[in-house]
C-alpha positions in Angstrom: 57.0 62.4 44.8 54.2 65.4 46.0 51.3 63.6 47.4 48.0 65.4 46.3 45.2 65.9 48.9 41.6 66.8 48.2 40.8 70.3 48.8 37.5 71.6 49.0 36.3 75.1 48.9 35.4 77.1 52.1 34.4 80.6 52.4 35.5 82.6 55.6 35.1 86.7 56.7 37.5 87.7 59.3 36.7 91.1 59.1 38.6 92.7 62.6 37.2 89.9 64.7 39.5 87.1 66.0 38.0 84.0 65.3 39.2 80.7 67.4 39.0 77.6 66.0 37.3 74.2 67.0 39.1 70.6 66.7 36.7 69.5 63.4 38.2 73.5 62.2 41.6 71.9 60.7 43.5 74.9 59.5 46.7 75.3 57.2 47.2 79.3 56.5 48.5 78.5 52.7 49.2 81.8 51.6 47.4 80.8 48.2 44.1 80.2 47.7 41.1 78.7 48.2 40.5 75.7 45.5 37.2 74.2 44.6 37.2 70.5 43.9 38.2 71.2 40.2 41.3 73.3 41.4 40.7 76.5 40.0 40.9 79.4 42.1 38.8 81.6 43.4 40.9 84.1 45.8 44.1 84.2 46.2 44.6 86.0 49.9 45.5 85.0 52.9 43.4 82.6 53.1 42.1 79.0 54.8 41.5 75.2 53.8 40.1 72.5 55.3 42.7 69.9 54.8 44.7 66.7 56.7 46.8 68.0 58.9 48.9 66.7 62.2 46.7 68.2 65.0 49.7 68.4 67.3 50.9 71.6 64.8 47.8 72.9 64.1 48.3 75.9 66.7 51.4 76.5 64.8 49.4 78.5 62.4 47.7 81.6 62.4 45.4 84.5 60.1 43.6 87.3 60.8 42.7 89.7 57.9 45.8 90.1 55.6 47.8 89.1 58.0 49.0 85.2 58.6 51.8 82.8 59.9 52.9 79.7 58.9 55.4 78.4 61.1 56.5 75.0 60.2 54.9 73.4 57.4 56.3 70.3 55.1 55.0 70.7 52.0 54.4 67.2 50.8 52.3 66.8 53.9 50.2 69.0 52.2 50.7 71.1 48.9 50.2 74.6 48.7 50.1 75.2 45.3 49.8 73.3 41.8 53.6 72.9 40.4 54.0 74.9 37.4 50.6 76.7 37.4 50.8 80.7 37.6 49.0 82.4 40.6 48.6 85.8 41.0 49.4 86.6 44.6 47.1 89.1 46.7 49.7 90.6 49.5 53.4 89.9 50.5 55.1 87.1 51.7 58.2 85.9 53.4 59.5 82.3 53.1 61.8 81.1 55.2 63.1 77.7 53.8 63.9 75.6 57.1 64.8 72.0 54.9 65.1 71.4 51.3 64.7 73.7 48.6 61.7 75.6 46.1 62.5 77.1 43.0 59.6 80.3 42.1 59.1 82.5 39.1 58.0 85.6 40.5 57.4 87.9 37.3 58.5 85.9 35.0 62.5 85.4 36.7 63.7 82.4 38.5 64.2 82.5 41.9 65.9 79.4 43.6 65.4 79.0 47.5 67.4 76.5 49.7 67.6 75.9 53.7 68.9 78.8 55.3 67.7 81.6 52.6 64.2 83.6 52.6 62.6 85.1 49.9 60.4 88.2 50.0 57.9 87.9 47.2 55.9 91.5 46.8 52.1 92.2 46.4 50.7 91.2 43.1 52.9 89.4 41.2 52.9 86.3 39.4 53.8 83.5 41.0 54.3 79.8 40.1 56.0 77.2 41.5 58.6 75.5 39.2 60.1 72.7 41.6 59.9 71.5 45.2 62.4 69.2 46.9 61.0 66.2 48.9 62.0 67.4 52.3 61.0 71.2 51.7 59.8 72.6 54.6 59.2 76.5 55.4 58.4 79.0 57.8 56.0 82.0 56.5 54.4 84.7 56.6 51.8 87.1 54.9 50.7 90.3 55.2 49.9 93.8 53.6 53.0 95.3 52.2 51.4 98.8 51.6 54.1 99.7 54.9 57.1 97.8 53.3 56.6 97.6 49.8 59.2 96.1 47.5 58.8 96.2 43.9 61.1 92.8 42.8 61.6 89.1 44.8 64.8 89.0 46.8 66.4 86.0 47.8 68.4 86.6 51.3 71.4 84.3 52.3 71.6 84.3 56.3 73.8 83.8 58.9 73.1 81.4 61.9 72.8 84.6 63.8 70.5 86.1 61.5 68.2 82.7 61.0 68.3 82.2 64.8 67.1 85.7 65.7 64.3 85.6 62.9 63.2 82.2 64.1 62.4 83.9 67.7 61.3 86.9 66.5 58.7 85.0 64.3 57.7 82.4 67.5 57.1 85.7 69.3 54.9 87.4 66.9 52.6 83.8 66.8 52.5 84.4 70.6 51.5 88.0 70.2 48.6 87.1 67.2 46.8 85.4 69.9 46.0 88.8 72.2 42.4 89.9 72.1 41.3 91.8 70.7 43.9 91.2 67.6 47.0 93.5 68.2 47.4 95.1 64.4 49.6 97.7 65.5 51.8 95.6 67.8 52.2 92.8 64.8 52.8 95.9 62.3 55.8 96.8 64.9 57.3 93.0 64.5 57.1 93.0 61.0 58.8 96.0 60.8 61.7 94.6 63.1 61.1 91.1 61.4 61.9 93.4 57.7 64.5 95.4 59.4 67.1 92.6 60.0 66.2 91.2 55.8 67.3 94.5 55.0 70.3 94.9 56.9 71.1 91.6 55.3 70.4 92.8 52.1 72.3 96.2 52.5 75.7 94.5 53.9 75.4 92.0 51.1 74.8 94.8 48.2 77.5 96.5 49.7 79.9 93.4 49.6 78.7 92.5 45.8 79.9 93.5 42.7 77.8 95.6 40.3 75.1 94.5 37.7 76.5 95.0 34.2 74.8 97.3 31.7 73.3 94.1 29.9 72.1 92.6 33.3 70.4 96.3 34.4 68.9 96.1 30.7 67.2 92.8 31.1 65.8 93.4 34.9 64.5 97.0 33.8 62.7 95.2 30.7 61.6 92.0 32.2 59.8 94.2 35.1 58.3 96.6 32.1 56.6 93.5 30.4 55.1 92.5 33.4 53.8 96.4 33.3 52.6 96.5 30.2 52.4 93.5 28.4 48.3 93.9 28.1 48.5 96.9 25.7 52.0 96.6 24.2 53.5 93.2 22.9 55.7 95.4 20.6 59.9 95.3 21.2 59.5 98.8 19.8 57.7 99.9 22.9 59.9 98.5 25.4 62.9 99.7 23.5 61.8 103.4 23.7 61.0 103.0 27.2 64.6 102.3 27.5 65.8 104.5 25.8 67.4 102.2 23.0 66.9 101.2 19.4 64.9 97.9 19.1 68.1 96.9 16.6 69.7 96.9 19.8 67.5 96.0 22.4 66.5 92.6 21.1 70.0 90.8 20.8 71.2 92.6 24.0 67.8 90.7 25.5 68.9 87.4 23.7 72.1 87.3 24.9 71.1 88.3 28.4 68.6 85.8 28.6 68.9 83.2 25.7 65.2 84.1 24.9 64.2 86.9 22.4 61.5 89.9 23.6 58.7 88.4 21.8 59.2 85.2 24.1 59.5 87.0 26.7 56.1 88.9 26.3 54.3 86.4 25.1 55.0 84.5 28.2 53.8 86.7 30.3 50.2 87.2 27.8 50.2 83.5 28.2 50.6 82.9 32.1 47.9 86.1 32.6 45.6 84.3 30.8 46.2 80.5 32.9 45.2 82.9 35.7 42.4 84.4 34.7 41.2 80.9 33.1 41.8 79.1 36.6 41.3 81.9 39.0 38.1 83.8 37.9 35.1 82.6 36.4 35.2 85.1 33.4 34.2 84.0 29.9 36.4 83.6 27.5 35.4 86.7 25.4 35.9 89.1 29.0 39.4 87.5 29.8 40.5 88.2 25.6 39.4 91.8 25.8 41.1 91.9 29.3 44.7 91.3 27.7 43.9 93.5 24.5 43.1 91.0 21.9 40.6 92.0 19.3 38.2 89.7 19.3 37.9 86.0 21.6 39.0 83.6 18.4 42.0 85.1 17.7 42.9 85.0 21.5 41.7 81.1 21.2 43.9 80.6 18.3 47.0 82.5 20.4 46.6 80.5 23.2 46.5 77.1 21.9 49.2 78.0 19.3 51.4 79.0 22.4 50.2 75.9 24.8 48.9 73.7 22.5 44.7 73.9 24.4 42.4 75.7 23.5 41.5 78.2 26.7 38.4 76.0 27.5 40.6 72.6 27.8 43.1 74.7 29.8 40.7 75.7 32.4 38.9 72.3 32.4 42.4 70.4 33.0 44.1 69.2 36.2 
């Protein structure tokens, strides 16, 4: 069972000055957001939180601009994110699960996370936590991917030689964060090393694996078009030209895939866009309808709360 803390809201610049912190300044880098008492987010960054934390391991953590390091975290010490609520992440991560297991949707897909795997999850996608085991506990860290950008979540499996180096490498980079004044280029040269050996991973493994069917190319191209487009087009009939097929044909090739038709999949991504927009902006409801393309704010009202069963208002009012 997750144990809940309080959160409260804080407001911090870092700008390109390194800021140390005093014994009252309890930090946890969460990679998410900063939540005001009613949980609804208002920046999702690299950013901090005044929470309960073990002081002993509060110098295990680290940000400065973009840029922050998590290194050993339990997450039912202290939750990171609301299970099942979609985020919309502001820069990269990597998450290296040390214990346990987390289970993400990261666009829409299912990504499943156990001890000795990492996942990179790329800038600006949509992120929600489905599951988290009792004893997770991770090692991460965030920065601005605009040097190593990916386009799609990848899990990486590990060898003990591989964890073992990256567990070093990321020890050294905490030492490193500490240099004044704040050593960007000399952390952007660890990351790149830090990336390097996920992608020689990834590369031997690609090499080793079998390739995606036709149907399972299909489904990855169109799940990562929806995410693209799904503000202007909720039409199959758009996706299917976009690749290149007859909608007769896309759809059961989808459904099959997937067990879900196109229209599900679409409107699932309408539907999460607009839990972030209710929780993580302070919009009205008429400027987060027009946002997502819907003609006027009742029908959007109606669409939601046919799809979730609340009306936007009693979505963004809920825990």
């Amino acid at each position: 069972m997750i144990r809940r803390l309080p959160i409260m809201q804080i407001s911090l610049s870092f700008g390109k000055k390194y800021i140390k912190y005093t014994y009252q300044e309890v930090i946890l880098i969460t990679f998410a957001c900063v939540m005001s008492n009613n949980r609804n987010i208002t920046d999702l960054s690299v950013a901090m939180i005044m929470t309960e934390t073990d002081p002993a391991h509060r110098s295990d953590n680290f940000a400065h601009g973009s840029f922050g390091i998590m290194m050993n975290h339990l997450w039912a010490d202290a939750p990171i994110l609301q299970i099942s609520s979609p985020y919309r992440l502001k820069g990269a991560r990597i998450v290296r699960v040390l214990e346990g297991s987390i289970r993400y949707r990261v666009n829409l897909l299912d990504y499943s996370v156990s001890s000795g795997e990492i996942i990179w999850i790329p800038d600006s996608t949509l992120l929600e936590v489905i599951s988290v085991s009792d004893d997770y506990r991770f090692q991460a860290l965030a920065f601005d991917d605009r040097c190593h950008r990916r386009d799609n979540a990848k899990v990486f499996k590990l060898s003990e030689n591989q964890s073992t180096q990256l567990s070093k490498l990321a020890s050294f980079i905490r030492q490193v964060s500490d240099n004044q004044p704040f050593p960007e280029t000399v952390i952007e040269n660890l990351l790149s090393a830090y990336i390097g050996i996920l992608e020689q991973t990834s590369a031997s493994i690609a090499a080793a694996s079998p390739l995606p069917s036709r149907r399972e190319q299909v489904f990855t191209r169109f799940v990562s078009l929806v995410s693209q487009h799904f503000r202007e087009h909720r039409e199959t009939a758009f996706y299917a030209d976009q690749l290149c097929l007859a909608s007769h044909y896309l759809s059961p090739l989808i459904k099959e895939a997937s067990g879900e038709s196109p229209s599900v999949w679409i409107t699932r991504a309408v539907i999460s866009e607009a839990k972030v927009h209710l929780k993580q902006s302070e919009k009205t409801i008429l400027q987060i309808s027009e946002e997502l393309g819907f003609p006027n704010a009742p029908f959007f009202c109606r669409y939601f709360k046919r799809e979730t069963g609340m009306t936007p208002s009693e979505y963004r009012h809920s825990d």
